[in-house]
C-alpha positions in Angstrom: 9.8 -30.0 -103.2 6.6 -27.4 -104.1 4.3 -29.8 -102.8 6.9 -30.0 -99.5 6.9 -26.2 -99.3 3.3 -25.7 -99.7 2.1 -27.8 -97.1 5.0 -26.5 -94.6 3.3 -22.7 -95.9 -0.2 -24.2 -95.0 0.5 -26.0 -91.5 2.1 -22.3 -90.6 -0.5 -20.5 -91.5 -3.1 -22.5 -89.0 -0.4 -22.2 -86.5 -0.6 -18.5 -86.3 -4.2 -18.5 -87.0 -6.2 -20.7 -85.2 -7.7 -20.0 -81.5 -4.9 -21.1 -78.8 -6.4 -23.3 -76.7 -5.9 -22.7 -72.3 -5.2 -25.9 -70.3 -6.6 -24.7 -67.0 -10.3 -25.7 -66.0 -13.0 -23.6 -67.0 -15.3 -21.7 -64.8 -18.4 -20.0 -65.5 -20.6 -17.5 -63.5 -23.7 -16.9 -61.9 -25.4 -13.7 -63.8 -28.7 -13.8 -61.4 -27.1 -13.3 -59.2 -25.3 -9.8 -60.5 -27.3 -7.3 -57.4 -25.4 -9.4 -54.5 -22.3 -7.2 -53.3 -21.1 -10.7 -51.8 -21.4 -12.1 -55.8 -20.4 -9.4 -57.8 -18.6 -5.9 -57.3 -20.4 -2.9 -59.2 -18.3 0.1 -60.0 -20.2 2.6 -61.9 -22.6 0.7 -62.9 -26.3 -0.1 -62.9 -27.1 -3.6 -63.0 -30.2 -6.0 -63.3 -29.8 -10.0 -64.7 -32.4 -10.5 -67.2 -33.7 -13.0 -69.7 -33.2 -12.1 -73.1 -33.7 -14.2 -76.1 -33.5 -17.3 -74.1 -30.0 -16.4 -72.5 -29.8 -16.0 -68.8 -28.2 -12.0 -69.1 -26.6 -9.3 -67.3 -27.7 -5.8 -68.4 -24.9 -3.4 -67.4 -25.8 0.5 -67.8 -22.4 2.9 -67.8 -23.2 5.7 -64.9 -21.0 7.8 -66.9 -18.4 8.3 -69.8 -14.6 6.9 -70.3 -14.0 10.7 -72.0 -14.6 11.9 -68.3 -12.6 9.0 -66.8 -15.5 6.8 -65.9 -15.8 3.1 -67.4 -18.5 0.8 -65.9 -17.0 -2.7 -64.6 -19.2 -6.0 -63.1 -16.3 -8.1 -61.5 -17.3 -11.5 -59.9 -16.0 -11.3 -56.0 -12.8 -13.4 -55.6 -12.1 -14.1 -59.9 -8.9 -13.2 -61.0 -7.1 -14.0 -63.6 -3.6 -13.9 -65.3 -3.7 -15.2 -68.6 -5.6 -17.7 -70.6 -9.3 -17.1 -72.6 -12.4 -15.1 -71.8 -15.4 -16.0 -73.9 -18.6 -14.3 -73.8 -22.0 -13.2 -75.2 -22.7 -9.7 -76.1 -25.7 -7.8 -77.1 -25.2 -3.9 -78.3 -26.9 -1.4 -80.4 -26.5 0.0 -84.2 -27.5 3.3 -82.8 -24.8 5.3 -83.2 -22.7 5.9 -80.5 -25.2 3.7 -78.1 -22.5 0.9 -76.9 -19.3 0.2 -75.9 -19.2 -3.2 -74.3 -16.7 -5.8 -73.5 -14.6 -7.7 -70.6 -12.0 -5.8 -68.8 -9.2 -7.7 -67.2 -5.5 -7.1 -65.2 -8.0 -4.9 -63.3 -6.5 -3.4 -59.6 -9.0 -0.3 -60.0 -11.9 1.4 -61.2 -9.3 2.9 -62.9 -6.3 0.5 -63.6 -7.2 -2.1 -65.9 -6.7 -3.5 -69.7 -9.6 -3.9 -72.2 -11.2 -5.4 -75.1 -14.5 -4.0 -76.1 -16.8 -3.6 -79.3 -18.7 -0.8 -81.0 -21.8 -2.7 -82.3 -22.9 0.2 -84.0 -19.6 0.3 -86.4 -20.3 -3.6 -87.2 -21.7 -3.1 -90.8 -20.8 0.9 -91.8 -18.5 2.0 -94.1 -14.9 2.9 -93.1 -13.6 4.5 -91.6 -15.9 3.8 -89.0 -16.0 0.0 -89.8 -12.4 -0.3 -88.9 -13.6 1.0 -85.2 -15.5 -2.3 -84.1 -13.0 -3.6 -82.1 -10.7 -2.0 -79.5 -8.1 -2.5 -76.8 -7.2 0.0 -74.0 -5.3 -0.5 -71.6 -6.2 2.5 -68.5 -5.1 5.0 -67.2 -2.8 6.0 -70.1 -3.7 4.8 -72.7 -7.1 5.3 -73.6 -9.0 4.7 -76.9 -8.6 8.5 -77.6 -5.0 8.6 -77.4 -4.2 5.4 -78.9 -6.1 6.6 -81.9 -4.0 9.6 -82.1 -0.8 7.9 -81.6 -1.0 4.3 -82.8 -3.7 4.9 -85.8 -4.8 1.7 -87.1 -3.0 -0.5 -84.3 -5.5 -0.8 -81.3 -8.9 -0.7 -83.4 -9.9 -2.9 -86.1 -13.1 -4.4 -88.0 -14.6 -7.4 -86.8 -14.2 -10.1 -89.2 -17.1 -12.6 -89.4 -19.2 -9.7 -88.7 -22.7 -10.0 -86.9 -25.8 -8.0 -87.1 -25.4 -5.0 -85.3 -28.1 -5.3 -83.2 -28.0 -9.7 -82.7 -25.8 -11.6 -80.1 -22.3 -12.4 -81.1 -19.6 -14.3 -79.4 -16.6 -12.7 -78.2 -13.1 -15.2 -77.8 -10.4 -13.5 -76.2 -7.1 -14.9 -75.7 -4.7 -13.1 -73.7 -1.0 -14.1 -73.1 2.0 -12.4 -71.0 2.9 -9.8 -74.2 -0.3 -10.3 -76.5 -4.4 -10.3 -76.8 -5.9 -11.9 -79.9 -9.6 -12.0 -80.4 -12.2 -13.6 -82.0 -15.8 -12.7 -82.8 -18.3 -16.4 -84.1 -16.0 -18.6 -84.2 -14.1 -16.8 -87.3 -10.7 -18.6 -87.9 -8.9 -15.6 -87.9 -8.7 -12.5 -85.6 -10.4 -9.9 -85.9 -7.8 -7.4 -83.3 -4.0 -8.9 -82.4 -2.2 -6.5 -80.0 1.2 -6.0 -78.1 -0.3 -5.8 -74.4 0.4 -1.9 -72.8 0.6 -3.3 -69.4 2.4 -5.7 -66.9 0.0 -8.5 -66.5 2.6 -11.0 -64.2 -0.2 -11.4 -61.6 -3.3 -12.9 -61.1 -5.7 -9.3 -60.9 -9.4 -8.9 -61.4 -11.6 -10.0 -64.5 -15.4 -8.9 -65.6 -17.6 -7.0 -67.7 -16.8 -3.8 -69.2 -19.2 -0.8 -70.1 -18.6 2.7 -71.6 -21.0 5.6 -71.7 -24.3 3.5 -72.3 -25.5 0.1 -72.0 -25.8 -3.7 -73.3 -26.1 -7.2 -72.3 -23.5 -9.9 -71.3 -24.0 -13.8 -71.2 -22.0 -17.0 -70.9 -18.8 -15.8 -69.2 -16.8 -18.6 -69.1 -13.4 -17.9 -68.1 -10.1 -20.6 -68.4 -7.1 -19.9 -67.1 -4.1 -21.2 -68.8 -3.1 -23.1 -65.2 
């Protein structure tokens, strides 16, 4: 009977642990091609595709700051997107305060959309500001500011498996009707599970996501879960 209950206990706990895996097919992107308005649509952004370390990349500069209702988006023309995974590459900064980046998705707006991005620079501090690397908004009303103030310690959280601050890390994001669950390398466990503050019953826009400075993007590979 132990033995029976501790193997029940186990195959539960990789049930609610491991990456969910989408059935749709996968689709990936073409980053060179980031400066074409028939490719890509650029909302406060500055864009340029670069090489960097080897990975064909999109460089994304913010033209302004989320605290004055500007976030920087890079949306492929004609993606959308319901539910299912986003995985990507990201490149920040362990200056402080020198990037916010992510994917934003259920996007109808430049300022209607959920997302999931990191602080870099919180990757390997001490708390409280370690606790800060990950976060989910979901615009316009709830921003990371007031979900801070409201829900403390619900919306942010430290990245688990945590990368240099300043290397490339791989983002897994796995979003659902009612809930987003990410993952940074591979880790077997999340490192941010949320309740979803917003209807996403319909296929809306998906891309990259900037606040206030810059970063790089690589490998968006996007599966839908039909």
């Amino acid at each position: 009977m132990i033995k029976t209950f501790i193997a029940t206990t186990i195959t539960l706990l990789l049930i609610n642990t491991a990456p969910a895996f989408a059935q749709g097919n996968t689709e990936t992107y073409d980053f060179t091609a980031v400066t074409d308005a028939s490719r890509w649509k650029l909302i406060n952004v500055d864009a340029e595709s670069e090489n960097v370390d080897g990975k064909t990349a999109i460089h994304l500069g913010c033209q302004g700051d989320s605290a004055n209702g500007i976030a920087g988006l890079a949306l492929p023309v004609g993606l959308t997107f319901t539910t299912g995974v986003i995985e990507v590459d990201l490149k920040g900064k362990s200056l402080r305060g020198n990037s916010f980046l992510g994917i934003a998705f259920n996007a109808t707006d430049a300022n209607k959309f959920e997302a999931i991005y990191f602080r870099p620079f919180n990757f390997n501090v001490d708390p409280p500001f370690r606790e800060r690397g990950v976060q989910y908004i979901s615009w316009p009303g709830n921003s990371w500011e007031h979900l801070r103030k409201t829900y403390p310690n619900t919306f942010e959280n430290r990245v688990s498996n945590v990368p240099n601050a300043d290397d490339w890390f791989h983002a897994r994001i796995e979003i659902t009707e009612k809930q987003v669950r990410v993952f940074v390398n591979a880790a077997p466990v999340p490192s941010l599970v949320v309740t979803r503050l917003a209807v996403g019953d319909a296929p809306r826009s998906l891309g990259l996501f900037v606040d206030t400075s810059d970063g790089y993007y690589a490998n968006l590979r996007v599966t839908p879960d039909k």
